[in-house]
One Martini backbone bead per residue (centre of mass of N, CA, C, O) as a GRO file, in nm:
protein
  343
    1UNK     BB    1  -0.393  -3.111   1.198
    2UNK     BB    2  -0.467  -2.862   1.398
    3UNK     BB    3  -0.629  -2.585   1.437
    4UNK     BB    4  -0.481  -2.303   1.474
    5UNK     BB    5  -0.358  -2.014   1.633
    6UNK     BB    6  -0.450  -1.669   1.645
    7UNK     BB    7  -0.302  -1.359   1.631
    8UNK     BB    8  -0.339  -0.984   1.673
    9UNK     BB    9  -0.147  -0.725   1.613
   10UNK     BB   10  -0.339  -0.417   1.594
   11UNK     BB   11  -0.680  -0.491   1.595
   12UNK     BB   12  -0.789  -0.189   1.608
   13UNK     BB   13  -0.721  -0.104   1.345
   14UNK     BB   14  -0.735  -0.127   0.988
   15UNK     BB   15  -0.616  -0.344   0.915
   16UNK     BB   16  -0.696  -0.544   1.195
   17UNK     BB   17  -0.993  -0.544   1.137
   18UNK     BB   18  -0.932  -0.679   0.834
   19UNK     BB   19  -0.827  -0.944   0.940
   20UNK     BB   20  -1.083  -1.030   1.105
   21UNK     BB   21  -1.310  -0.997   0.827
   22UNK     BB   22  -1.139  -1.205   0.665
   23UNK     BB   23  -1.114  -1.465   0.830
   24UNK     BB   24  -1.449  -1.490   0.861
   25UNK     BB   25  -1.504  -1.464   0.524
   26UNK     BB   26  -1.298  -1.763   0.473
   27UNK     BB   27  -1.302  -1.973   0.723
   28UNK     BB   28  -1.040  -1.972   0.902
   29UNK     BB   29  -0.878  -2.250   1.012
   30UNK     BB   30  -0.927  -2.199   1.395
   31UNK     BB   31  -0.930  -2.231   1.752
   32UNK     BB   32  -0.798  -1.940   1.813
   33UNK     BB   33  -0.858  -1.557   1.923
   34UNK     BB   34  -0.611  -1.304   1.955
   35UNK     BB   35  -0.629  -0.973   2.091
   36UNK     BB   36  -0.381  -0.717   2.013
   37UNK     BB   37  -0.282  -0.419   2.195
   38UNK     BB   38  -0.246  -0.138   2.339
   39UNK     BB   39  -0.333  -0.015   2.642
   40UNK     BB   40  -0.559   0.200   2.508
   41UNK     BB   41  -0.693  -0.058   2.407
   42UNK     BB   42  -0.774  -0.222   2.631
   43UNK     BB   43  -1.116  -0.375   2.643
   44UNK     BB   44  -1.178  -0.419   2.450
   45UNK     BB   45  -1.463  -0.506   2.187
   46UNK     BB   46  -1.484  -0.767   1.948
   47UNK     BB   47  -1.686  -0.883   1.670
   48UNK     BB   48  -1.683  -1.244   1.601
   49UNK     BB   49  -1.926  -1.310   1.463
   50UNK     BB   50  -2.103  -1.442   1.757
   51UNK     BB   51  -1.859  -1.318   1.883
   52UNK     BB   52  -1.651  -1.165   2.201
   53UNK     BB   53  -1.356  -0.990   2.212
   54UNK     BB   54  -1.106  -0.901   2.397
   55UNK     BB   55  -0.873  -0.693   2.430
   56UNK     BB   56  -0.505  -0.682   2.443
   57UNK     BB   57  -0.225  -0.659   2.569
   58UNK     BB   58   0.087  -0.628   2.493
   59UNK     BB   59   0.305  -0.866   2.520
   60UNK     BB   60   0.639  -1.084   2.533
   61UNK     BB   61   0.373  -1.327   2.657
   62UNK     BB   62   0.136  -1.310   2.425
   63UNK     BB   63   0.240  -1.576   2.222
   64UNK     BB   64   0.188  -1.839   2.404
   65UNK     BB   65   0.013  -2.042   2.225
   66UNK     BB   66   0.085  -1.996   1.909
   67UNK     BB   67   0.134  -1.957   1.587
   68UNK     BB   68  -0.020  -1.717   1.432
   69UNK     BB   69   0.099  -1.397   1.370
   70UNK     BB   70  -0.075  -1.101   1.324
   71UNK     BB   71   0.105  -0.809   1.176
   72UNK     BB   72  -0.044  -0.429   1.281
   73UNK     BB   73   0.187  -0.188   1.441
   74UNK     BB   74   0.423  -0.091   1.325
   75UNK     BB   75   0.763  -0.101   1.335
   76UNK     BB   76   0.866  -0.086   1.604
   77UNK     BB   77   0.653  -0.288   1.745
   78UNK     BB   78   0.802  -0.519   1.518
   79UNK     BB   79   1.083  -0.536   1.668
   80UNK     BB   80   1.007  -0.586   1.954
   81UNK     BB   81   0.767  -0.842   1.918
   82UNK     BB   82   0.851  -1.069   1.675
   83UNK     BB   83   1.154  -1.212   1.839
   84UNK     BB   84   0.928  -1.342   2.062
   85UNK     BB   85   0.745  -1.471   1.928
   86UNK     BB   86   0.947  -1.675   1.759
   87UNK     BB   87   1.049  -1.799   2.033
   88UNK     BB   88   0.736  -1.896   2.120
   89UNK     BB   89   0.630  -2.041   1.792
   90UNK     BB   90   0.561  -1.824   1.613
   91UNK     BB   91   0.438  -1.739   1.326
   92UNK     BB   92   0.553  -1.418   1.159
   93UNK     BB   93   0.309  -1.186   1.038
   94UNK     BB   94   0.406  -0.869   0.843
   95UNK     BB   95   0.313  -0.543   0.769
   96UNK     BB   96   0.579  -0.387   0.799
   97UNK     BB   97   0.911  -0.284   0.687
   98UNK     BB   98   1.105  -0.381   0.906
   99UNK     BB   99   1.143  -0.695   0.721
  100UNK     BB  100   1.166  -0.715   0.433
  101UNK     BB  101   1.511  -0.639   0.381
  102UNK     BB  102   1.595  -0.894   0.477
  103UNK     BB  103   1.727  -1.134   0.346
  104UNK     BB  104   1.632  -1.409   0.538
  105UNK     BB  105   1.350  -1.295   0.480
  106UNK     BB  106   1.033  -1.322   0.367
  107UNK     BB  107   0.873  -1.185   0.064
  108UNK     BB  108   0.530  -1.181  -0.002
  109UNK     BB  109   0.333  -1.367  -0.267
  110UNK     BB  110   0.157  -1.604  -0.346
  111UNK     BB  111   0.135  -1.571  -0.669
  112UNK     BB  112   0.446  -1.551  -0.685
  113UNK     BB  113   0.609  -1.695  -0.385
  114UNK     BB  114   0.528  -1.938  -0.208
  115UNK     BB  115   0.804  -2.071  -0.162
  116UNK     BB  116   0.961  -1.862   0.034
  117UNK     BB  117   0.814  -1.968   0.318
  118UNK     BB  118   1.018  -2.202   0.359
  119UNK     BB  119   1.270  -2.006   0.472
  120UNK     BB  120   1.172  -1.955   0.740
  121UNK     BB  121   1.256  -1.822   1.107
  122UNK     BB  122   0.967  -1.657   1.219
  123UNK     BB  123   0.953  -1.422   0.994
  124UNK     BB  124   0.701  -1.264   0.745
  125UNK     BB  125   0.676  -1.043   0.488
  126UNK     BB  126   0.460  -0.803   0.427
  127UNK     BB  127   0.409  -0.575   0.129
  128UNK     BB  128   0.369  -0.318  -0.008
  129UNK     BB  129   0.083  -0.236  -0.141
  130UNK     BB  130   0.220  -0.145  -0.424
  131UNK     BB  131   0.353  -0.384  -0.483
  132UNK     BB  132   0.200  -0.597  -0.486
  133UNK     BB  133  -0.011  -0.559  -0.717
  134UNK     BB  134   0.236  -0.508  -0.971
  135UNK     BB  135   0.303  -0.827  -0.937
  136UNK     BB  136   0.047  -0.973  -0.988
  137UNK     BB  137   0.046  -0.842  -1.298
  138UNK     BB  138   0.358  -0.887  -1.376
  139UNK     BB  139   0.440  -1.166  -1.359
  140UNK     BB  140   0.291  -1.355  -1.573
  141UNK     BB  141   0.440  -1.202  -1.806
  142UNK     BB  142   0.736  -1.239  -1.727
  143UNK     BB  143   0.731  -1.587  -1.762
  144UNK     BB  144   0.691  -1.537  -2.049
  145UNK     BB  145   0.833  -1.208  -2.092
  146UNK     BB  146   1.080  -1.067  -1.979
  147UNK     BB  147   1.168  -0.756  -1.781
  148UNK     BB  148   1.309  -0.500  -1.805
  149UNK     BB  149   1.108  -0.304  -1.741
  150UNK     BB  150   0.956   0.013  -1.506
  151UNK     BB  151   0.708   0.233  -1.496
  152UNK     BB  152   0.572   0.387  -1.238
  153UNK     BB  153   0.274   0.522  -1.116
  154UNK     BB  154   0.088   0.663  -0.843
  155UNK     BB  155  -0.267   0.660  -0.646
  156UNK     BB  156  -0.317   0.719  -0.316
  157UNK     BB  157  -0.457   0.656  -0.083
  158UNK     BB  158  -0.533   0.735   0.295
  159UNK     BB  159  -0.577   0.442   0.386
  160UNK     BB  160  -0.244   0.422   0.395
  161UNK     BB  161  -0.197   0.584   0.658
  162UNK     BB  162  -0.525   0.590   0.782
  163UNK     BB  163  -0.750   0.702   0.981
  164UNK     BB  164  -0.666   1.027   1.030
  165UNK     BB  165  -0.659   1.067   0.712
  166UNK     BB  166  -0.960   1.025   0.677
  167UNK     BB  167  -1.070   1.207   0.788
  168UNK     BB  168  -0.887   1.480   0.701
  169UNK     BB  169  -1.068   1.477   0.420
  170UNK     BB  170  -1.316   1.509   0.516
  171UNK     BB  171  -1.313   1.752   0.641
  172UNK     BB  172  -1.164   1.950   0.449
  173UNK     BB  173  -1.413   1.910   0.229
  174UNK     BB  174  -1.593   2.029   0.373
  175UNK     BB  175  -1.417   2.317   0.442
  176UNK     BB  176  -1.431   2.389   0.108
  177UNK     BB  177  -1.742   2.378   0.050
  178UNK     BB  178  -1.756   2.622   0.258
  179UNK     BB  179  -1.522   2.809   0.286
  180UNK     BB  180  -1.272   2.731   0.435
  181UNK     BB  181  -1.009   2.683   0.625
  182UNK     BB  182  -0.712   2.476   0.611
  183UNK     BB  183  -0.542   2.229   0.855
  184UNK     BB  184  -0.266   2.030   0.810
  185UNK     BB  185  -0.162   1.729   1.005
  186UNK     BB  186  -0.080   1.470   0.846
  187UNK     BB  187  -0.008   1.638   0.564
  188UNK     BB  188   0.207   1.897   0.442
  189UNK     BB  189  -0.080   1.925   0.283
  190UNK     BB  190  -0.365   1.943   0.131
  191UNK     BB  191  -0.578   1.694   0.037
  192UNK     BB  192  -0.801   1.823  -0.040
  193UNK     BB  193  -0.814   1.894  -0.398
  194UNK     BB  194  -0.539   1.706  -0.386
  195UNK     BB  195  -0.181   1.645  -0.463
  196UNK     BB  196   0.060   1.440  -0.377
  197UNK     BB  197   0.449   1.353  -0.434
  198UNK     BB  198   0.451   1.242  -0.103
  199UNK     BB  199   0.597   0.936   0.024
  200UNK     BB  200   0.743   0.979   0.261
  201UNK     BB  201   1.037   0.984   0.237
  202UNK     BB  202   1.329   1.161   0.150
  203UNK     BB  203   1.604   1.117  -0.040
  204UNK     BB  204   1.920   1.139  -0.196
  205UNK     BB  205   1.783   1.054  -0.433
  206UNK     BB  206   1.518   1.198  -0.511
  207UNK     BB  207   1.338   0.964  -0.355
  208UNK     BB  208   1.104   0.792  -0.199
  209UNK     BB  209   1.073   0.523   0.010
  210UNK     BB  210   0.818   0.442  -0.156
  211UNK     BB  211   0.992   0.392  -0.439
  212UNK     BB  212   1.186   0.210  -0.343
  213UNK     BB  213   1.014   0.003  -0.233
  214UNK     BB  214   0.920  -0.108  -0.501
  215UNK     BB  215   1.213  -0.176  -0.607
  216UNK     BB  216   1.310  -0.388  -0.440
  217UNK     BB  217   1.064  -0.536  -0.365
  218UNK     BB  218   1.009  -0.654  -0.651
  219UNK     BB  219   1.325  -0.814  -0.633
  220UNK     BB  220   1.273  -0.990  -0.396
  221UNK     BB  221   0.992  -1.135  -0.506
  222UNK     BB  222   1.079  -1.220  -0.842
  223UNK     BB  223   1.349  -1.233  -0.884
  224UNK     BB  224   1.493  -0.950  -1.035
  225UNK     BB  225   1.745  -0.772  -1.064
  226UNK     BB  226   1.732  -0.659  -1.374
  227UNK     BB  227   1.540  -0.490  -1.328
  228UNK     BB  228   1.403  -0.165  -1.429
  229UNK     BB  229   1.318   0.088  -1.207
  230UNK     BB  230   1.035   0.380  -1.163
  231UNK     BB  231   0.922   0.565  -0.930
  232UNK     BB  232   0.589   0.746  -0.851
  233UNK     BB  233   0.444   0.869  -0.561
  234UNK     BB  234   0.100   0.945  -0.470
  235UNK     BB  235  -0.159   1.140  -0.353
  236UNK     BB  236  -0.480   1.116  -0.254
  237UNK     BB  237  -0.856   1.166  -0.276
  238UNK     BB  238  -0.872   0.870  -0.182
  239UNK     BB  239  -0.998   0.664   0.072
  240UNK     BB  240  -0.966   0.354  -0.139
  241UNK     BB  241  -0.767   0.277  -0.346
  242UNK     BB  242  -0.519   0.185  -0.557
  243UNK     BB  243  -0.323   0.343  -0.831
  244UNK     BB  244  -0.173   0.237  -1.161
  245UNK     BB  245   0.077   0.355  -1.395
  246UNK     BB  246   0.214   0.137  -1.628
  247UNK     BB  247   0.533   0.087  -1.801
  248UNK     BB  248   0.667  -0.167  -2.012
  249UNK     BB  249   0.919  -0.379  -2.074
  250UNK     BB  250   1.021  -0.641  -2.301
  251UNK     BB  251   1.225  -0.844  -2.447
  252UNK     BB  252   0.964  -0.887  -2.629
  253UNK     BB  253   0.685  -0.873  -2.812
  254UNK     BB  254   0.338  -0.773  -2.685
  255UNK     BB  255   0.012  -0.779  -2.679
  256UNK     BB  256  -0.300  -0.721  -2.539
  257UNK     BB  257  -0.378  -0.970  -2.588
  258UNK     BB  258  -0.224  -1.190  -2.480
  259UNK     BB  259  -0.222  -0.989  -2.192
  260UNK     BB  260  -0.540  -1.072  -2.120
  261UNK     BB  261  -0.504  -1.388  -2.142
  262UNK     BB  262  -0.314  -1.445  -1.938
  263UNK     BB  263  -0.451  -1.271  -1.678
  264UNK     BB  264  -0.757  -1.406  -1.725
  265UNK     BB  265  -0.568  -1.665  -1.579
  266UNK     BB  266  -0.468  -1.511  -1.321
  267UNK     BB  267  -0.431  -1.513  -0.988
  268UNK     BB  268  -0.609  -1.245  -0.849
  269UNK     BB  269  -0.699  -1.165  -1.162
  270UNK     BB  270  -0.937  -0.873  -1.317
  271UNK     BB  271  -1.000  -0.820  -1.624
  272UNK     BB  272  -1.085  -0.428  -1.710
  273UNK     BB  273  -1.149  -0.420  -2.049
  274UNK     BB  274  -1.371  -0.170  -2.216
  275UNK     BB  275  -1.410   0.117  -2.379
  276UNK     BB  276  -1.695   0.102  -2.513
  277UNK     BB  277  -1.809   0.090  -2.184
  278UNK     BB  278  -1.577   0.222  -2.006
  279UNK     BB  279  -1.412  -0.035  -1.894
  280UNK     BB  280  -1.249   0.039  -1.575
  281UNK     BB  281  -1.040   0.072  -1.343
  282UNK     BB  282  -1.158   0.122  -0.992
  283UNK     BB  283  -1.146   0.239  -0.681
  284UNK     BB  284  -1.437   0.204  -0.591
  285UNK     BB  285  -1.488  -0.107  -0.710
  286UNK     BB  286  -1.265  -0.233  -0.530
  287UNK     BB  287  -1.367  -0.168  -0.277
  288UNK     BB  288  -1.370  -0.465  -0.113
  289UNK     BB  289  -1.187  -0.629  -0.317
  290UNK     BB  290  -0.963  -0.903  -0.395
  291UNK     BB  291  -0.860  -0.812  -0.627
  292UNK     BB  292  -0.697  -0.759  -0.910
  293UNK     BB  293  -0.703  -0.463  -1.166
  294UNK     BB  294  -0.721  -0.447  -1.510
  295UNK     BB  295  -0.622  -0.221  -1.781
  296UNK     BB  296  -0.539  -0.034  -1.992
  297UNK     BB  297  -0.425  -0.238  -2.254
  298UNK     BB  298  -0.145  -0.133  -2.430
  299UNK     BB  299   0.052  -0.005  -2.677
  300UNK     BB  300   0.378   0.111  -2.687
  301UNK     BB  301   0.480   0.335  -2.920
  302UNK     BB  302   0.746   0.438  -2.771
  303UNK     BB  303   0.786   0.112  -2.777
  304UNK     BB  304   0.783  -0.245  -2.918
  305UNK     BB  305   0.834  -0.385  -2.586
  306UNK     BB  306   0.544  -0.193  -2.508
  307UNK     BB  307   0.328  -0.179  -2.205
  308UNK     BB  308   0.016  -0.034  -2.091
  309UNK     BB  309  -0.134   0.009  -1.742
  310UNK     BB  310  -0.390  -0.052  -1.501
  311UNK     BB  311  -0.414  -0.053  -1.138
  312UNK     BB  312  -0.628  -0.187  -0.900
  313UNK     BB  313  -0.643  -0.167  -0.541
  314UNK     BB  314  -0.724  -0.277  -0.195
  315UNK     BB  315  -0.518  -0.167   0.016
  316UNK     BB  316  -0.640  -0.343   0.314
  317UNK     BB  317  -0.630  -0.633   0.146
  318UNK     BB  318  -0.433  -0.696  -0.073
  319UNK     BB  319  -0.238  -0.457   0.063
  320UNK     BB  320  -0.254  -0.647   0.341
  321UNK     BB  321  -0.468  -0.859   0.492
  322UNK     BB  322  -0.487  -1.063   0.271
  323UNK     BB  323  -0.201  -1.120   0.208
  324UNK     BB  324  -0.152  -1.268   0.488
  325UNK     BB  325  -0.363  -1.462   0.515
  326UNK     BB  326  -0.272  -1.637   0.249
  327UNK     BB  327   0.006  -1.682   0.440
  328UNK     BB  328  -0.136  -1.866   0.606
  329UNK     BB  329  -0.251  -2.075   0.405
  330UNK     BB  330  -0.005  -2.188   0.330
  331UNK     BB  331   0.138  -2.243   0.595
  332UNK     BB  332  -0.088  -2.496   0.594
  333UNK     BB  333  -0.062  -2.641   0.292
  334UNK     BB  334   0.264  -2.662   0.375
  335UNK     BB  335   0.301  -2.782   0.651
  336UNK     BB  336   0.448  -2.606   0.862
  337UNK     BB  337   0.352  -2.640   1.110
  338UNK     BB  338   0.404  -2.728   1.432
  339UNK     BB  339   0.321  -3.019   1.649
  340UNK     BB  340   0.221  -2.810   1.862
  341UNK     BB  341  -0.045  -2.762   1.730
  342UNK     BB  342  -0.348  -2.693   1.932
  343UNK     BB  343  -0.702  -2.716   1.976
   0.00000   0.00000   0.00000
């Protein structure tokens, strides 16, 4: 078959440019490429290796001609434009809540759950950025001895909010070392040297959607809805790069030993850890990495079948473009597209 068409709705955003920057570092094989965004984008260009390509307005007629569809537009205009696209024939990757927990939608991260991308409808939900890393480094260990529980705590950056969060912390950081008062626009208190613990909105059960989202998200794609999960999401003062302290209870005991063994043998997965030359997983050396970073693999004292580990990825990479890109890079290993794609 020849290689797919392909277009990015949303392509001016940090998401929409991680997908065009990682297309072309992956060397991705497609025909063509299409980049939408909203109307005050239009006219823009951004250059593609040694091309530069003109952004185009999104409309409704804009995917015709489309093989796949990657988007990065926040969950409204997914909604309004994902089933256009697949009525016009395009298989559409998103990035935003919009179909994740719809039952008929696969909600994908490929070292977990490849087999479910052969289910869409034309389609495909890729999951909160927090979910992806700790279901990557969860499921090798689940496969091998199933988890009863998941306790995790995140400190998550604020390239997960934008562009927009990203300023406001370099702004106010400046502001703070300068003795001036800041003044929050993007979150509901000073980011800079200070956490948040507050992602998305707070539901009736007293924790925020960004933690409902990983409890959730993480049994539609392990398909294992009888694990007990509880998080606690936070935001903190990092640019770039989620982390995770997750403390896991398995059916019998695991030791640390076990699962470094297993973890470094697993896909997209890379262990980071000896204490004795202080090597553990940082948002800092992840970002701009592919991997999931595992590190500070522990026995749970206070459980015999329980283990403690620290779990770090780029959250625009692995946590939202990269992970898209993976799931078109399947849907063409497994031979999904339509013999409509044209080179």
């Amino acid at each position: 078959m020849a290689n797919p068409r392909i277009a990015i709705l949303g392509a001016t955003g940090l998401v929409g440019r991680e997908f065009i920057r990682i297309l072309k570092q992956r060397n991705f094989p497609m025909s063509s490429l299409r980049l939408l965004a909203s109307e005050r984008s239009a006219g823009k260009k951004i250059t593609f290796g040694d091309q530069e390509i003109e952004v185009e307005q999104a409309t409704h007629q804009s995917f015709e001609n489309v093989d796949i569809a990657l988007f990065s537009a926040g969950a409204s205009r997914s909604r309004d434009f994902a089933p256009a696209a697949a009525k016009a024939g395009a298989i559409v990757i998103d990035n935003s809540s919009a179909w994740r927990m719809e039952p008929d939608i696969p909600l994908v991260v490929p070292e977990v759950n490849p087999e479910d991308i052969k289910k869409h409808k034309g389609i495909i939900a890729n999951p909160n950025c927090s979910t992806i890393q700790m279901v990557v480094a969860l499921n090798p260990l689940h496969k091998v001895n199933p988890i009863k529980r998941i306790i995790v705590d995140t400190y998550q950056a604020v390239a997960g909010t934008g562009k927009a969060a990203m300023e406001e912390l370099a702004i106010q950081s400046k502001q703070v070392l300068e003795g001036q008062e800041t003044v929050p626009h993007v979150y509901p208190h000073q980011i800079a040297f200070n956490v948040l613990p507050h992602i998305d909105v707070f539901l009736g059960n007293g924790y925020s959607k960004e933690e409902m989202k990983m409890v959730q998200e993480t049994w539609k794609i392990m398909h294992a809805e009888n694990i007990a999960i509880s998080a606690t999401c936070v935001r903190v003062p990092v640019l770039i790069g989620h982390s995770e302290a997750v403390h896991v209870e398995f059916t019998k005991p695991m030791s640390p030993e076990e699962a470094r063994d297993i973890l470094s043998k697993s896909p997209g997965v890379k262990v980071t850890d000896d204490l004795d030359i202080n090597l553990y997983p940082l948002p800092l050396a992840a970002a701009g990495r592919d991997e999931t970073f595992v590190g500070r693999i522990r026995s749970d004292f206070s459980n015999p079948n329980g283990l403690a580990m620290w779990i770090v990825s780029d959250n625009l990479r692995k946590g939202a473009a990269l992970n898209a890109v993976q799931i078109a890079e399947e849907i063409i290993r497994q031979g999904l597209l339509s013999e409509g794609a044209k080179a």
